[in-house]
C-alpha positions in Angstrom: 53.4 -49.4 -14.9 52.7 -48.7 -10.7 54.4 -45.8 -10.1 55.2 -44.2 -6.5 56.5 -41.4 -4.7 59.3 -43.9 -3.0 60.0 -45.5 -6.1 61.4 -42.5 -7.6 63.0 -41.8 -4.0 61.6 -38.0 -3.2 60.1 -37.6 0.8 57.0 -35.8 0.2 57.7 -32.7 3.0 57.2 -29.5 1.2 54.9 -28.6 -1.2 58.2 -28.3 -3.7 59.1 -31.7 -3.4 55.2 -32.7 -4.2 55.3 -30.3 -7.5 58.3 -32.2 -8.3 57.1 -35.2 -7.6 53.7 -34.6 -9.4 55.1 -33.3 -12.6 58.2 -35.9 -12.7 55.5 -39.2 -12.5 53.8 -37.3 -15.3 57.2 -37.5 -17.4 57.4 -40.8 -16.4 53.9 -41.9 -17.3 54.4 -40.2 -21.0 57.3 -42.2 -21.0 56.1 -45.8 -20.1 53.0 -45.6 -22.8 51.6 -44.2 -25.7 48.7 -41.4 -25.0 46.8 -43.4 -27.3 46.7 -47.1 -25.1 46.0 -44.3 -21.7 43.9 -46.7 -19.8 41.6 -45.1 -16.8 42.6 -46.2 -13.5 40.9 -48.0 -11.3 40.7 -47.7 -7.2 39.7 -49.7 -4.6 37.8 -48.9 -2.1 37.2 -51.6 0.3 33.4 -51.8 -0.2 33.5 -50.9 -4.3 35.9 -50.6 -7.2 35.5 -47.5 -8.9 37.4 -46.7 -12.9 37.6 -43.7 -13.7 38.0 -41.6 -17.1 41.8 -39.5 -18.0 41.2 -36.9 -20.1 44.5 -37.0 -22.1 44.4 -33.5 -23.2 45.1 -32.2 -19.7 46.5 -35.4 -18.4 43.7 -34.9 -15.3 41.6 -38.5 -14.5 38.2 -37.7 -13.0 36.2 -40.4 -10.4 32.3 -39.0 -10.9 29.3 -40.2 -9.1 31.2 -42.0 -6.4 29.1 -42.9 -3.7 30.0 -41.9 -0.1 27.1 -42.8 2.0 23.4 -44.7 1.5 20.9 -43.6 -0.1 18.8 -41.3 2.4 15.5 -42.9 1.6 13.1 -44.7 3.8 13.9 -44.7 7.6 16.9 -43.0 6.3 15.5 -40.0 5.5 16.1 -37.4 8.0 18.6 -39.6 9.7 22.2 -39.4 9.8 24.7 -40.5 6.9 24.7 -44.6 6.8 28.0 -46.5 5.2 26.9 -47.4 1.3 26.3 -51.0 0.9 29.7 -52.8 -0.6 29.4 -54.5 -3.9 31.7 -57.2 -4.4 33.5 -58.5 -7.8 32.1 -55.6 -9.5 34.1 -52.6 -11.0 31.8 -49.6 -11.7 32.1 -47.4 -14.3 32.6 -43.8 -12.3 32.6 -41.8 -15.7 29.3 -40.1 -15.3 27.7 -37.3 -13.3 24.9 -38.5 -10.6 21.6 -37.7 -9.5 21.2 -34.1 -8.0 20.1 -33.7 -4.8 16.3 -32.2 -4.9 16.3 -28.3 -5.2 14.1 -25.8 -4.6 14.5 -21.8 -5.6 15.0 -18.8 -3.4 12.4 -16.7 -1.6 10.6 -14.3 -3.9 7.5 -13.0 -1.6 7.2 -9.2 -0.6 5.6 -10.2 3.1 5.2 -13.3 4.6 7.9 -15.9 4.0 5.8 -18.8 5.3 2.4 -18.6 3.0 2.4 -21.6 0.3 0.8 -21.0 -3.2 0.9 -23.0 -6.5 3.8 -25.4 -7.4 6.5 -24.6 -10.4 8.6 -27.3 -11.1 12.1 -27.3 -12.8 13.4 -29.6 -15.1 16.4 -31.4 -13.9 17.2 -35.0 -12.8 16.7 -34.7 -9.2 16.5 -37.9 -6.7 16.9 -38.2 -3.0 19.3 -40.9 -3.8 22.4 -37.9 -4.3 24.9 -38.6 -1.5 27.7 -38.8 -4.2 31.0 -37.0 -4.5 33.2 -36.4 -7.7 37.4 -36.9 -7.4 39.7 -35.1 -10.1 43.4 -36.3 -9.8 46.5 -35.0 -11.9 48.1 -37.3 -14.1 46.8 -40.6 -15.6 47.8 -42.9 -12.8 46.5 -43.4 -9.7 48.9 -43.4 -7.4 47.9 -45.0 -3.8 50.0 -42.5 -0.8 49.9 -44.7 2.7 51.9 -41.7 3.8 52.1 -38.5 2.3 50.7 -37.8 -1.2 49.1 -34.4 -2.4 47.2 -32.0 -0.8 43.0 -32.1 -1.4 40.4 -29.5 -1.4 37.1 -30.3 -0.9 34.8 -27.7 -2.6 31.0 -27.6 -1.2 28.8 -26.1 -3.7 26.4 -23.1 -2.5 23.2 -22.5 -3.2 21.6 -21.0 -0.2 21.0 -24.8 1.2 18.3 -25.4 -1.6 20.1 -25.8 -4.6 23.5 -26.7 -6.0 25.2 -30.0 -7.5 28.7 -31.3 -7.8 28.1 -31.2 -11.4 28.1 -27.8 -11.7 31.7 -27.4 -11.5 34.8 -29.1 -13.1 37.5 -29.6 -10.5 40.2 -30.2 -13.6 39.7 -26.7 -13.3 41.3 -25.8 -9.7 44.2 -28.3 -11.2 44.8 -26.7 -14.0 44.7 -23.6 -11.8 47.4 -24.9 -9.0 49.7 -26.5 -11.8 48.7 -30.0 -11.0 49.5 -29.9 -7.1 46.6 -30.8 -6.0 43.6 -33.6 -5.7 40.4 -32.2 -5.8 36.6 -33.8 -3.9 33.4 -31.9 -4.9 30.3 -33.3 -2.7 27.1 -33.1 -2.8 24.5 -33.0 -0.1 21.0 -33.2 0.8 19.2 -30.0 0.1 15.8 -27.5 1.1 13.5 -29.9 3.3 15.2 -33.2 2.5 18.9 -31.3 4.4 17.1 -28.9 6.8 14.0 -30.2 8.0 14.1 -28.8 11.3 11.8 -29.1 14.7 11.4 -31.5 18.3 9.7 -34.4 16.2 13.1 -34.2 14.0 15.1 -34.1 17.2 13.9 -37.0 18.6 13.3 -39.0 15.8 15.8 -38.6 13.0 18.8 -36.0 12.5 18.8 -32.4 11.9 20.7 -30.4 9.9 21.0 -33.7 7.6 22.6 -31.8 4.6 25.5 -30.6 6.8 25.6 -34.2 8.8 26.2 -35.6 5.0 29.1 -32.8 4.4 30.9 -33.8 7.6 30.5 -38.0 6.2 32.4 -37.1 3.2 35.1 -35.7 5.4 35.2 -38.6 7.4 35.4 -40.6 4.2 38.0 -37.9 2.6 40.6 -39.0 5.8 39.6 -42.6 5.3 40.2 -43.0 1.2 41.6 -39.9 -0.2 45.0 -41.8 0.3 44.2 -44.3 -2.8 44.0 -41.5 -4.8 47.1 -40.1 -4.0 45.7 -37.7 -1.4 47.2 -36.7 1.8 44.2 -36.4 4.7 46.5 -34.5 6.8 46.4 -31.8 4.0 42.5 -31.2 3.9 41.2 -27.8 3.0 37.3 -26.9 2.9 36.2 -24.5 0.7 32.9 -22.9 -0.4 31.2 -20.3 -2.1 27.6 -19.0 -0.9 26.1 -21.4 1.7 29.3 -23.6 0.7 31.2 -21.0 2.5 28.5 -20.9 5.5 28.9 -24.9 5.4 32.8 -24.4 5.8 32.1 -21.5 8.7 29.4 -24.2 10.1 32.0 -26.9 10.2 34.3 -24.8 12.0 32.1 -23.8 14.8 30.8 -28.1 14.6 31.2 -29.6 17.8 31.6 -26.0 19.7 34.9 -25.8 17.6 36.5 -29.5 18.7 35.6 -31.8 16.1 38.0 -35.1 17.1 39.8 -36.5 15.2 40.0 -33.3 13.4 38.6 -33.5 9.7 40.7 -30.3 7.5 43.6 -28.2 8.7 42.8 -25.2 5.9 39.7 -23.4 5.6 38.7 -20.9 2.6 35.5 -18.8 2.2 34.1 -17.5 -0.7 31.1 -15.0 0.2 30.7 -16.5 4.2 26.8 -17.0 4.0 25.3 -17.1 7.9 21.1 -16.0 7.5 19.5 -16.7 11.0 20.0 -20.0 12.7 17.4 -20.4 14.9 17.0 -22.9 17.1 15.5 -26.5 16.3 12.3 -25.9 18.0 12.3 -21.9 18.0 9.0 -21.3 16.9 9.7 -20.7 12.8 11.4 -23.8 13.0 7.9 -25.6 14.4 6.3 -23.3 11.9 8.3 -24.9 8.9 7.5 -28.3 10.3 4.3 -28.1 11.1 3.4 -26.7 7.6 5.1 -29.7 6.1 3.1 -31.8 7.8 0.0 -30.3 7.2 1.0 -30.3 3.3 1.2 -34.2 3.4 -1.7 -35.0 5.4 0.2 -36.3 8.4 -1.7 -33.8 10.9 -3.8 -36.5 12.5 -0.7 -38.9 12.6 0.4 -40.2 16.0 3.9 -40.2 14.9 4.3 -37.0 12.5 8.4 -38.2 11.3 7.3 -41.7 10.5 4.3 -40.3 8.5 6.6 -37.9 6.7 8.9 -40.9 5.7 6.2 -42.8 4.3 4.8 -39.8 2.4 5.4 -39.7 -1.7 8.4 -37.3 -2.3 6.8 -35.9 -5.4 4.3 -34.7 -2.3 7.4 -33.4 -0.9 9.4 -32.1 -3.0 5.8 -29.6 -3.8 6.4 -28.7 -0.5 9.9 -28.2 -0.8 9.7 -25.7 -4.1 6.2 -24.0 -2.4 7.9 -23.3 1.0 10.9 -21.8 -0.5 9.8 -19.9 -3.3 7.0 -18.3 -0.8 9.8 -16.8 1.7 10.8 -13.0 1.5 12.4 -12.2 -1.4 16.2 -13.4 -1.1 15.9 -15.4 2.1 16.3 -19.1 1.9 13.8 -21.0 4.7 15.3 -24.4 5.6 18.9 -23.7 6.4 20.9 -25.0 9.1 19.8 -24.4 13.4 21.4 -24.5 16.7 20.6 -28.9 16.7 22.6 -29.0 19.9 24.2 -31.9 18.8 26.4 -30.7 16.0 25.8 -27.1 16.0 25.7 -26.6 19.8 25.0 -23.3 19.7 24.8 -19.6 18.0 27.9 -19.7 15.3 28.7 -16.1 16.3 28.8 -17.4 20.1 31.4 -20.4 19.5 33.2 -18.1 16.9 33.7 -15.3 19.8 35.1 -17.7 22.6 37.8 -18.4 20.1 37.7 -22.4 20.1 37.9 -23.3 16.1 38.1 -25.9 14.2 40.8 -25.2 11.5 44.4 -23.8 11.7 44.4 -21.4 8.9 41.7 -19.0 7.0 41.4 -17.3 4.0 38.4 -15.7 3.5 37.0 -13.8 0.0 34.3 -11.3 -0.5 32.5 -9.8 -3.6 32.1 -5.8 -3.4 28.1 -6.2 -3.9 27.4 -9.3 -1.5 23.3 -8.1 -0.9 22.1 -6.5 -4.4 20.8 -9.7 -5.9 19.0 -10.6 -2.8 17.3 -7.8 -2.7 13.9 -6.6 -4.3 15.2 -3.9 -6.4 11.7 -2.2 -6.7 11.6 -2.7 -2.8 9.8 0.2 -1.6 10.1 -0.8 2.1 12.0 1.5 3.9 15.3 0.2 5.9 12.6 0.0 9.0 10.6 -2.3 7.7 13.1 -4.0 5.4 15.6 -4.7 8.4 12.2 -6.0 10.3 10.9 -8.2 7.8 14.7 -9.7 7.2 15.0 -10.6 11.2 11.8 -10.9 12.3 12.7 -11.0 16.0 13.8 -8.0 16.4 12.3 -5.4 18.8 12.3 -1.7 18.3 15.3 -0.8 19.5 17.3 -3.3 17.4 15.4 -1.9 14.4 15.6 1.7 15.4 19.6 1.5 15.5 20.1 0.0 12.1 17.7 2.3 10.6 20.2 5.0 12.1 23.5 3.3 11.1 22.5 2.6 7.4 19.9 5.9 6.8 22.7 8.3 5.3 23.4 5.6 2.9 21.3 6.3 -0.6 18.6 5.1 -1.8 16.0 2.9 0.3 17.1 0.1 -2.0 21.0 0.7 -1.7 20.6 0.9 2.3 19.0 -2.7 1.9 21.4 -4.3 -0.2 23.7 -2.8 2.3 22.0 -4.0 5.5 21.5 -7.6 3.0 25.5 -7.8 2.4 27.1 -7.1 5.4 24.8 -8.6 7.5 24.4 -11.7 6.4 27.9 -11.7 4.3 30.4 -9.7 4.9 30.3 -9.0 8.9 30.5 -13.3 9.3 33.5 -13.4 7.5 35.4 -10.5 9.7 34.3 -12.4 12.9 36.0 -15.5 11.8 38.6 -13.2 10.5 39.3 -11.6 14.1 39.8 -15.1 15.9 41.7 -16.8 13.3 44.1 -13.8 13.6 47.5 -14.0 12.4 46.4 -17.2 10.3 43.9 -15.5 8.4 44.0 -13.5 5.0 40.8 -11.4 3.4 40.3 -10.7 -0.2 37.6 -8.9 -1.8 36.8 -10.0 -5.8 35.8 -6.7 -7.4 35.8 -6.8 -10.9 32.0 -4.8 -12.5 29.5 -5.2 -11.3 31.2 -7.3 -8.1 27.9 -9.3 -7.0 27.6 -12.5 -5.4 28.7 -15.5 -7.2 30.3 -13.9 -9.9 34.1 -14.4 -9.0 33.4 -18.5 -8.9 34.1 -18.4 -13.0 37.4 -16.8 -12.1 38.8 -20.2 -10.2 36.2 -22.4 -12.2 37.1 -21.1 -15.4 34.9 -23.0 -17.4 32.0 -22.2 -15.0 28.8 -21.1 -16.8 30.8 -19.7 -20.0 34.2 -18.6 -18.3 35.4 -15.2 -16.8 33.8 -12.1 -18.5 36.5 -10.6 -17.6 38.9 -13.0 -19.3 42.6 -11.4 -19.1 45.1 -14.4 -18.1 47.4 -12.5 -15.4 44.3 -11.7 -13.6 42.7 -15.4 -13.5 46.2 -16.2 -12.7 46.9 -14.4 -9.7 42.8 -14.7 -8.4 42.7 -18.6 -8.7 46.2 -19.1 -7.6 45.5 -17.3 -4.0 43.4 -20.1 -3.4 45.6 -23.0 -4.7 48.3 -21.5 -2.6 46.4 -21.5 0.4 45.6 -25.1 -0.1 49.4 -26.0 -0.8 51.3 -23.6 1.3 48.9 -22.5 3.7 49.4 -18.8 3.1 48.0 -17.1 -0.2 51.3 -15.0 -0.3 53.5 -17.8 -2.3 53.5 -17.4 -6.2 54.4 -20.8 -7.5 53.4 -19.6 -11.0 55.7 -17.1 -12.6 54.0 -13.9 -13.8 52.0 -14.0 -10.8 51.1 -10.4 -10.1 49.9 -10.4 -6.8 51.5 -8.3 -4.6 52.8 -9.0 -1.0 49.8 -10.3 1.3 50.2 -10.7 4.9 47.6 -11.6 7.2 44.5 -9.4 7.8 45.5 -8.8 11.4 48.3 -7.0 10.6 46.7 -3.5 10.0 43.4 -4.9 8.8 45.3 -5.4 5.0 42.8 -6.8 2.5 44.2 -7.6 -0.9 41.7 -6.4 -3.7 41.1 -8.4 -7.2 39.9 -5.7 -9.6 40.5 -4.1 -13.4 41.2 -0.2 -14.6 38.4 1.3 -16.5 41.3 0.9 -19.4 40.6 -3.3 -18.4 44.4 -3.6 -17.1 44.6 -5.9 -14.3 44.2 -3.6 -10.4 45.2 -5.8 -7.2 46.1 -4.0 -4.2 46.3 -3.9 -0.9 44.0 -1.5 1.2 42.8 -1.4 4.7 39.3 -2.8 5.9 37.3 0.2 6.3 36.5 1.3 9.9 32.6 2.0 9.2 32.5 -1.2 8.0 33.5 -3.0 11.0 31.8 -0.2 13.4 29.0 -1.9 11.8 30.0 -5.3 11.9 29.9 -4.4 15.7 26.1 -3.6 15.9 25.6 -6.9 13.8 27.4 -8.9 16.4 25.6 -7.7 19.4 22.3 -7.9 18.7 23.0 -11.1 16.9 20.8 -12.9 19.7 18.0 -11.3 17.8 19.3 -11.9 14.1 19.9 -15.5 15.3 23.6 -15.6 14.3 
């Protein structure tokens, strides 16, 4: 049976009538045939057929491993996103995860974050060929939507630029969590040196900032095909956690803040990540270049790109994991620059003029962003740690945040402060200020509160599930964010039971809403005001962010 929204004569204008909509073709479906003949769907596309799988237990059909671009091999590596190749009369099977994208781990040097040792390497199926993205719908039908259809969140993974994978996450969960109002997209992008190579000879030869290039294709193919899943591209949100969240914060500042035809009309942040973004051909950048070409023997070369694209990627990806797990401990070395192009300048700089891509913001923060980027037996003091962490700072950048964060414990808690806020925390209140009075803030605070550990709370069967596993809590965390996505405002509790209390945006009176549990383990959320140190600063971050590179 082909079921659609006009044959069962609802207009899909509120996010009501697409609940009711959503939840009356599932009737419908149970109706029309047994769960045990539940066929997967298939879909269209134009240049392939995809079929997918329905998991009849939560009625949710999953696409995985569809691919959205070519594979970024050959002259396409370090270029820009190509169209995938169309393969006619065939319907693939889109039932099983795909190749990751090649990682790499994070900094864990004392000193110099440029020094290459010996090579570690980590057991996963990794392949350059990884430009695929994964679709979860409700129901068990696919239901094409030339106009209208449900709203979509597309989740970018995190993992400071270097590591991550669609597969990590299940996006029946974020269903499950928005009572099957929504279609979720998670993508996957190139990573470490094969994303982020950065430098002139990429400039004029190939694409920087390739990873986030790839990102900004599968938007472009979101508004193109998310309609034959039943999606509506005018009903895009981006959301991210870690360097997913700086990816979303980079895509709003994309094109000095005018991306046309616009690509998302919702943005969410979990745990903003903005580390310095130099410029292409700053001198680290050449530094990061040059040392990759020195590792593949391309020195003498007349043409330095070409040679790197010719070189073996098991040469590379030595590289990749040597570079990286050689930088200062918690700092990630290829990450996104100022290409001029797509990034057209500082973030901070396009976020202050107030140009944005994006109508409405919520953004999330964990209560201990910078701890587990930091070198707990650090003996640096905040001097030298805040020196080493922004290497372009002068004296008297260094010899003000030494006096702002000095009264603040231990040497090791004023890092993890100077770490979190900023690098974390102060990104997100910038946005925060020029969205204004479309903007909401949340802070995720349940023990110990560090980064990354609220994903398990939206992705509940992420790594295990929520430590903290008390359903009005999950509830009223996950739903903020499926709200946002359907209502544009975290303030509407579509689930009964929803314990959240009244949120309104963070300009009015700098309200935050907090996510956190009683020492007795009874559900805490509140709302509290931003504190003013905090954002005092936030202040010093933002003006010497010409030296941070921000």
């Amino acid at each position: 049976m082909f079921i659609t929204a006009r044959s069962v004569g609802l207009k899909l204008s509120t996010r009501a009538n697409l609940l009711v909509v959503s939840q009356l073709l599932l009737a419908l479906e149970a109706l029309s045939a047994p769960a045990a003949t539940v066929s997967a769907p298939i879909v269209n596309l134009g240049y392939v057929q995809y079929q997918g799988s329905v998991d009849t237990a939560t009625n949710i059909t999953s696409f995985l491993g569809i691919r959205y671009a070519a594979p970024p091999v050959g002259d396409l590596r370090w270029a820009a996103p190509q169209s995938p190749l169309g393969v006619s009369g065939v319907v693939e099977q889109a039932t099983t995860q795909s190749n990751e994208c090649y990682q790499a781990p994070v900094g864990n040097s004392s000193t110099n974050p440029f020094e290459s040792t010996s090579m570690r390497k980590r057991a996963i199926s990794q392949s350059e060929d990884c430009l695929f993205l994964n679709v979860y719908t409700p129901g068990s039908e696919v239901v094409a939507t030339p106009g209208g259809g449900l709203p979509v969140v597309v989740w970018i993974h995190g993992g400071g630029y270097i590591a991550g994978a669609a597969s990590e996450f299940n996006g029946a969960d974020l269903i499950i969590d928005s009572n099957h109002g929504v279609i979720i997209v998670l993508v996957q992008y190139r990573l470490g040196l094969f994303g982020f190579l950065p430098g002139e000879a990429v400039k004029e030869g190939g694409a920087l900032n390739a990873g986030l290039l790839d990102q900004n294709y599968a938007l472009q193919w979101v508004q193109t095909y998310i309609s034959s899943f039943g999606g509506d591209p005018t009903k895009v949100t981006i959301w991210g956690e870690s360097a997913g969240a700086g990816s979303v914060l980079q895509h709003i500042v994309a094109h000095g803040g005018n991306t046309q035809p616009p690509l998302f009309k919702t943005a969410m942040t979990s745990s903003t990540f903005l580390p310095s973004q130099y410029n292409y051909n700053d001198q680290i950048p050449e530094m990061l270049y040059s040392e990759v070409v020195d590792g593949t023997n391309c020195t003498s070369s007349s043409d330095t790109l070409s040679c790197l694209r010719a070189a073996d990627v098991s040469t590379l990806q030595t590289l990749n994991y040597n570079i990286n797990v050689n930088g200062f401990f918690g700092v990630f070395v290829f990450v996104p620059v100022v290409d001029g192009t797509f990034i057209l300048e500082r973030p901070t700089v396009t976020i202050r003029k107030g140009r944005l891509n994006g109508d409405y913001l919520l953004s999330m923060t964990n209560s201990h962003e910078g701890d587990i980027f930091v070198d707990q037996s650090t003996t640096l003091d905040i001097a030298d740690y805040v020196k080493t962490l922004f290497p372009n700072f002068g004296s008297a950048q260094v010899a003000e945040a030494a006096t702002l964060y000095q009264n603040y414990g231990s040497n090791v808690n004023q890092a993890n402060l100077v770490m979190g806020e900023s690098i974390f925390l102060c990104p997100t209140y910038y946005l925060l200020l020029e969205f204004g009075e479309r903007a909401w803030k949340g802070e995720f605070a349940i023990p110990p509160g560090l980064h990354g550990t609220d994903i398990a709370y939206y992705f509940t069967s992420y790594e295990g599930g929520p430590p903290y596993n008390n359903s009005q809590y999950i509830t009223a965390f996950s739903n903020s964010f499926m709200a946002m996505a359907m209502s544009e405002t975290p303030d509407d509790r579509y689930t009964p039971g929803d314990i959240t209390p009244s949120w309104t945006p963070w300009q009015y009176g700098l309200t935050e809403m907090k996510f956190n549990e009683t020492s007795a383990g009874v559900p805490n959320i509140y709302t509290f005001k931003t504190d003013s140190a905090l954002l005092e600063r936030c202040a010093y971050w933002l003006n010497v962010s010409a030296y941070s590179a921000q």
